[in-house]
C-alpha positions, 0 to 999 in steps of 0.5 A: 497771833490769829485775830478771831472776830466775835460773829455777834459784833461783826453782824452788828457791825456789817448791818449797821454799814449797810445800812449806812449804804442803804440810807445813803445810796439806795431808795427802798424804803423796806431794807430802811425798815429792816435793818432800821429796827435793829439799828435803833432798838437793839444794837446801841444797847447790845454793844454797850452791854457787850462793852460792859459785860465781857465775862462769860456768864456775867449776864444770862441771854435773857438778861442780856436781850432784855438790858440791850432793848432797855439801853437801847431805848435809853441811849438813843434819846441821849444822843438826840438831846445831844445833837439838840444843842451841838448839831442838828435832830435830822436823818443823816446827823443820828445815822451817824451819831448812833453809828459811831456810838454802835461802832465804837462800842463794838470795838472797846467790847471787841477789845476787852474779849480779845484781853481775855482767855479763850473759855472766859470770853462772852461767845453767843450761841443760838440755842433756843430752850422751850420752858419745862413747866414744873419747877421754877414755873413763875420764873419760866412764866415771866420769862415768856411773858418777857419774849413776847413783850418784846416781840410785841414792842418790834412787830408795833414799831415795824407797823408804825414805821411801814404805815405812818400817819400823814401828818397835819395839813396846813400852810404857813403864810406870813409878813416880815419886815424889811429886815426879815423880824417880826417889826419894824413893819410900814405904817406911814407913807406919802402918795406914791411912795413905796412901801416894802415887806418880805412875804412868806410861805411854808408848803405842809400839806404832805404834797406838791402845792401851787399858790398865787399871792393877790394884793389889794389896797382897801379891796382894789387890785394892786398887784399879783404873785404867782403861780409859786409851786412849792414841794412839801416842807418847802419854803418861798420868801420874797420882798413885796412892794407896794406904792398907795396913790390916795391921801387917806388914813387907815388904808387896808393892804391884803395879801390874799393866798390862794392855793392851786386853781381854786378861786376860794380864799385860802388865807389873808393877811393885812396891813393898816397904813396911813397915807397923808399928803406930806411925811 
């Protein structure tokens, strides 16, 4: 018996494993974009209308166009809540979510074609009719209006994509405790004994950032981090100790950040401790 693959499914297929390819082994950004619109926007929705609605003239083309964006639109968010709670919201996860989700709607819309008679399988065919004004004037109208809606939504998308905006520039830079929680910080010490917390800094500034971390007790150098140069989104975490030599309460130990060659704070932090002569 000859095997006969509908072209519509096997294009989407190809595209989507090329753009597996193209995500996993190639850096340019453009064939990301190409084949990433469709890959989103139009190919989950298309192969599950294609699963569902096998049938010639079960669906017209317009309706067919118009329901694969709509699902589209909807499938994909769903299967991001998905990973929300079983893996993870990052590229390679939704690539292959949404690839197995658009493979294997293919093949049950492949399958349920193949069960039917030749003249009653769902076989698309480019044919672009323009509208005849008269009769059924409002319908062409909506129709139109439809196209370039769409149209419209791709070309806003693909603009989006290809220029996004640089996001928020900052700097995360905090104190953890011994046990890498937000507690259990040092409060009391005697002269000369140690007291220990875990630094910490997340570089958002959408670039390569070089720090230095200064530590002072009550404005008198105690000691000095760095340079710590971090890529953007990275992250450092080091545990920091430090020893007071004067019997006082209320000392004041600053982590004082400094970011690049700049000798202008760029963030602090601080500790109050109580250093008394005996435990």
């Amino acid at each position: 018996m000859r095997l006969r693959v509908p072209v519509d499914l096997l294009i989407v297929s190809v595209c989507t494993i090329l753009l597996i390819i193209v995500i996993t082994l190639l850096p340019s950004d453009v064939l990301r974009i190409i084949l990433g619109l469709p890959f989103i926007l139009f190919f989950p929705g298309y192969t599950l209308i294609s699963a569902l609605f096998h049938r010639k003239g079960s669906l017209s083309a317009i309706e067919r166009v118009a329901l694969s964006f709509g699902l589209s639109i909807a499938v994909v968010p769903l299967i991001g809540l998905i990973l929300n709670y079983t893996w993870e919201i990052k590229l390679y996860p939704i690539l292959t979510s949404v690839s197995l989700f658009i493979l294997g709607s293919s093949l049950v819309a492949f399958y349920r074609r193949w069960r039917l008679p030749q003249d009653e399988r769902f076989e698309p065919r480019l044919r672009i009719n323009m509208p005849q004004w008269g009769e059924g004037r409002l319908d062409r109208a909506l129709t139109l209006l439809l196209i370039l809606s769409i149209a419209g939504a791709i070309g806003t998308m693909g603009y989006v994509v290809a220029t996004p905006k640089v996001g928020e520039r900052f700097t995360e830079f905090y104190i953890l405790g011994p046990e890498s929680n937000a507690e259990n910080y040092p409060q009391e010490l005697i002269p000369g004994e140690e007291g220990r917390v875990i630094l910490g800094i997340g570089n958002q500034e959408q670039q390569v950032a070089e720090y230095r971390v200064e530590i002072t007790f009550d404005g008198e150098m105690a000691g000095e981090i760095g340079p710590i140069i971090l890529d953007h989104d990275g992250e450092w975490e080091q545990e920091v100790s430090f020893a007071p030599t004067k019997t006082r309460p209320k000392q004041k130990v600053e982590f004082l950040l400094y970011k690049g060659a700049s000798a202008e704070l760029y963030q602090t932090l601080h500790l109050w401790l109580d250093v008394k002569a005996t435990p």
